[in-house]
Each structure stands twice: as C-alpha cells, then as structure tokens.
C-alpha positions as CSV (number, residue, x, y, z in Angstrom):
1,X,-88.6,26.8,-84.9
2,X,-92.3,27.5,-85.9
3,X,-93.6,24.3,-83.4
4,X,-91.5,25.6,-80.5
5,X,-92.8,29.9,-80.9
6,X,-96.6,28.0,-81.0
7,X,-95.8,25.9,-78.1
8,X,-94.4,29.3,-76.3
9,X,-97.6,31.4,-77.2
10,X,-99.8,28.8,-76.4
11,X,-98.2,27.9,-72.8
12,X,-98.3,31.6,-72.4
13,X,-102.1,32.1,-73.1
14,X,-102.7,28.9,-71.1
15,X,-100.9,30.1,-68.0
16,X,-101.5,33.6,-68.3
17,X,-105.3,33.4,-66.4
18,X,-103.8,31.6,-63.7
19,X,-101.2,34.6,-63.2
20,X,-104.3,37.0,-62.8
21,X,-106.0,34.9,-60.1
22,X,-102.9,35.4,-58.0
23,X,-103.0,38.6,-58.1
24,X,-104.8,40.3,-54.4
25,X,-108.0,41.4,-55.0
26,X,-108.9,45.1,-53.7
27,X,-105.6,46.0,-53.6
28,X,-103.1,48.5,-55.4
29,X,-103.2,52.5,-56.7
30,X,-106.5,53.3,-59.0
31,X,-107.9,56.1,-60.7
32,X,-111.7,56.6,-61.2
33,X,-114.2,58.9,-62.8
34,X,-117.4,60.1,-60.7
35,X,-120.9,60.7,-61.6
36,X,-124.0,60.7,-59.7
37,X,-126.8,62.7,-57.8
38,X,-125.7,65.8,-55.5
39,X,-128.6,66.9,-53.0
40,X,-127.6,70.1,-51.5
41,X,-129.9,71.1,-48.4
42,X,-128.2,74.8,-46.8
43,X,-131.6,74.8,-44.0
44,X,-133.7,71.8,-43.7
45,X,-136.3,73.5,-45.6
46,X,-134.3,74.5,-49.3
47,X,-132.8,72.1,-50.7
48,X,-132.1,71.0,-54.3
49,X,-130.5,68.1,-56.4
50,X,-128.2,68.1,-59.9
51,X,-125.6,66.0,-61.5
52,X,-122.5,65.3,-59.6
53,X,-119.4,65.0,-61.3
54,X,-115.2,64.5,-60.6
55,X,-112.4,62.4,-60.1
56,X,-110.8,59.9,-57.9
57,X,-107.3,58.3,-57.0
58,X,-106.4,56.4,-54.2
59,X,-104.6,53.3,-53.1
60,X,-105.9,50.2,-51.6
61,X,-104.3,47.5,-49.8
62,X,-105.7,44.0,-49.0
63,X,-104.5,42.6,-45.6
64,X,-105.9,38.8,-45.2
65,X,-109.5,40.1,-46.6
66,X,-109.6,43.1,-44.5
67,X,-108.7,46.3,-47.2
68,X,-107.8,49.2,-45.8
69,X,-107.2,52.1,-48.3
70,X,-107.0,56.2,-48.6
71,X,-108.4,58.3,-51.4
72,X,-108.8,61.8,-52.8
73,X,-111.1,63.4,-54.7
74,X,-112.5,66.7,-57.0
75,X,-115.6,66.9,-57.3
76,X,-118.3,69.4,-58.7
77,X,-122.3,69.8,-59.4
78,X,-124.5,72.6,-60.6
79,X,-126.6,72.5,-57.7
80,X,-128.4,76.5,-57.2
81,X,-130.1,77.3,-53.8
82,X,-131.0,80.4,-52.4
83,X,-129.2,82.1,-54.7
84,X,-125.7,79.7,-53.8
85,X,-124.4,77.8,-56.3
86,X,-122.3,75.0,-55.6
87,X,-118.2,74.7,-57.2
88,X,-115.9,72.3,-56.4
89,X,-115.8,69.3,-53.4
90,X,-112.6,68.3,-52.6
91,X,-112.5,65.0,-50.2
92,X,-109.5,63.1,-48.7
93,X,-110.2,60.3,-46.1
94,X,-109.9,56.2,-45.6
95,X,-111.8,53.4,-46.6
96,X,-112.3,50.2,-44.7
97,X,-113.8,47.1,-45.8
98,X,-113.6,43.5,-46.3
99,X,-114.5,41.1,-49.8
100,X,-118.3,40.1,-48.6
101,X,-118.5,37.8,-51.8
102,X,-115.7,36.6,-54.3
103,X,-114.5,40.2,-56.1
104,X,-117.4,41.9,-54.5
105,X,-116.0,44.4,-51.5
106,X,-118.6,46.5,-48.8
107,X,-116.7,49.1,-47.0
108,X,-117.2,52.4,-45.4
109,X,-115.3,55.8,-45.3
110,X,-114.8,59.1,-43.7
111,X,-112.8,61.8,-43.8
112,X,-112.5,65.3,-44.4
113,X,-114.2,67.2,-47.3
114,X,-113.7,70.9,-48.0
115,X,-116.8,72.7,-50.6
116,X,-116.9,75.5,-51.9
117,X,-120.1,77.9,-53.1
118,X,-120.7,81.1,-54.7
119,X,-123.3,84.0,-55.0
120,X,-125.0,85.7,-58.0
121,X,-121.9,87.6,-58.1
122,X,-119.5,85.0,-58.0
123,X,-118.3,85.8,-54.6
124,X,-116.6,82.6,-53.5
125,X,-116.4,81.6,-49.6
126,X,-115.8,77.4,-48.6
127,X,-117.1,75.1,-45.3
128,X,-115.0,72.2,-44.2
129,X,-116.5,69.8,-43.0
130,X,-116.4,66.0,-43.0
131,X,-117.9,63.4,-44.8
132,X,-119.0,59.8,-44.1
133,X,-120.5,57.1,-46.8
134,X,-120.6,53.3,-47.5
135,X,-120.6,51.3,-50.5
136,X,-120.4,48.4,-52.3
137,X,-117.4,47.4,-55.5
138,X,-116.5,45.1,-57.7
139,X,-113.1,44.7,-59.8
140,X,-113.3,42.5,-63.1
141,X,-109.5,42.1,-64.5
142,X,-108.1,45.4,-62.9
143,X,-111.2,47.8,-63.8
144,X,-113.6,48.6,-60.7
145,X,-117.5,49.6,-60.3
146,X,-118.9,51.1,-57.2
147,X,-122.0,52.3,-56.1
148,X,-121.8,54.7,-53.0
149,X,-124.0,56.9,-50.5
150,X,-122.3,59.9,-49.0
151,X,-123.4,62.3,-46.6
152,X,-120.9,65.5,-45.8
153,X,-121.8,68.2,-43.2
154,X,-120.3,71.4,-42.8
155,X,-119.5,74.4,-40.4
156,X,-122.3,76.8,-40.0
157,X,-122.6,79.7,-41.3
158,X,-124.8,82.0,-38.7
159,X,-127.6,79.5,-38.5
160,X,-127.3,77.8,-41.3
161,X,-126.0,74.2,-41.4
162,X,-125.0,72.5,-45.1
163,X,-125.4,69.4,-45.6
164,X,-125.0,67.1,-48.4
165,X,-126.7,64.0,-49.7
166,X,-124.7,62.3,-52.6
167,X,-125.4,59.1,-54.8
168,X,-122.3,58.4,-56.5
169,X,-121.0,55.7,-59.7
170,X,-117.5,55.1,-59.6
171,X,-115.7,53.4,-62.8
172,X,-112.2,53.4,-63.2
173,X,-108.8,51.2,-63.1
174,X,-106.9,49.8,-60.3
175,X,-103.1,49.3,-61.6
C-alpha cells in the first residue's frame, strides 16, 4: 500500500507541470493592486506629481494569441494643485494585445475614466473623461506584473483642461 501512495504522489508531481503549461496564457478573471507616479497638470503651466495608488479586476481572454480583455479600476493620489487636491479615479475600459515573447504580453487600452477633486474646503465636483495607455506584462504560474503609461484627459472646466500623466506597477493574480 505504501509503494503504490508514493508511486501516486510522485506521478502527480511529475505530471502536475505539464498540466500548468496547458493552461492559456493571458487569459482568465484577475485582481491586482496599483502603485505608481500620478502627474496632475489642470493648465499647461501647474502641474504636480505624488504617489498613485488602487485596485484592479478584470478579465482577460486569449483568442489564438490575440487577448482581448476589460478591466475596472479605483484609484487615488495625493496630488495638490492650485489649491485642488486630487480623490478618487475610477476607470473602466478594454485592453487589446498579443504575447510579443513567451509569457510576455504588449497591449493597449482605452476607456472611460471619471476623477474626482476637491478644494481647501472639501468641496467635491468630478470630470469624465477618457483615458488611453500601453503596457507591457508578464504572468509566472498565475501571478502577473505590468508596467504601464497612461494618459486621461478631461472635460473643461471654463478654460481649464486636466490632464493626467500616470506611471503605474500592477501586481496581482489571475485565477
């Protein structure tokens, strides 16, 4: 009985890497954490950076290399211009991209992004907008890295136009 639950664990341990590698690559629900760089410029001549910082889930799916996926996201920075500070960033929008090299993926995205600021006296008021970026990732065993730009522009307010530059690290789990 001993012989044959070793021969079981180790035909399982044996086999079980060749199960992973048949799994799709890029492809599935995940969940990631954000941190990175927030430049906030409200009119081309005050602008200011601080430490971005949020959330991500979204779901991906592989179709013969070409991965198409859609993804939501909260956001927030501490960001302080012209007496505006900046709160939450919520995004929703698509990814498309393709695996450039084994398990490493460039894609794009776009989509629409809704901030919001507030005043010394934490009067509230939020811009939609929309956002556009690029990136590269890479998945090891189901957890993924990214590195991404993004750039989101909002309405105007009189004639004022926000803008925001973002350099984001993604780390989290695709399932």
């Amino acid at each position: 009985m001993k012989k044959l639950i070793a021969s079981a664990l180790l035909l399982a341990s044996v086999s079980a890497p060749a199960f992973a590698q048949d799994a799709v690559p890029f492809s599935g629900p995940y969940i990631a954490g954000v941190v990175g760089l927030d430049h906030v410029d409200v009119n081309s001549v005050n602008h200011d950076s601080d430490l971005l910082y949020g959330g991500i889930i979204g779901y991906d799916i592989n179709v013969n290399g070409a991965v198409f996926g859609i993804e939501g996201e909260y956001a927030d920075s501490d960001v302080k211009e012209l007496g505006l500070r900046t709160d939450r960033d919520l995004y929703a929008g698509v990814r498309i991209g393709g695996e450039v090299v084994p398990n490493v993926m460039a894609y794009a995205k776009g989509g629409y992004t809704n901030a919001r600021f507030e005043n010394a006296a934490d009067d509230g008021f939020k811009l939609d907008g929309y956002r556009l970026g690029a990136g590269l990732e890479t998945t090891v065993q189901g957890f993924i890295a990214r590195a991404e730009y993004r750039y989101s522009r909002y309405e105007n307010i009189g004639n004022v136009n926000p803008e925001r530059h973002q350099a984001a690290l993604i780390l989290g789990y695709r399932f």
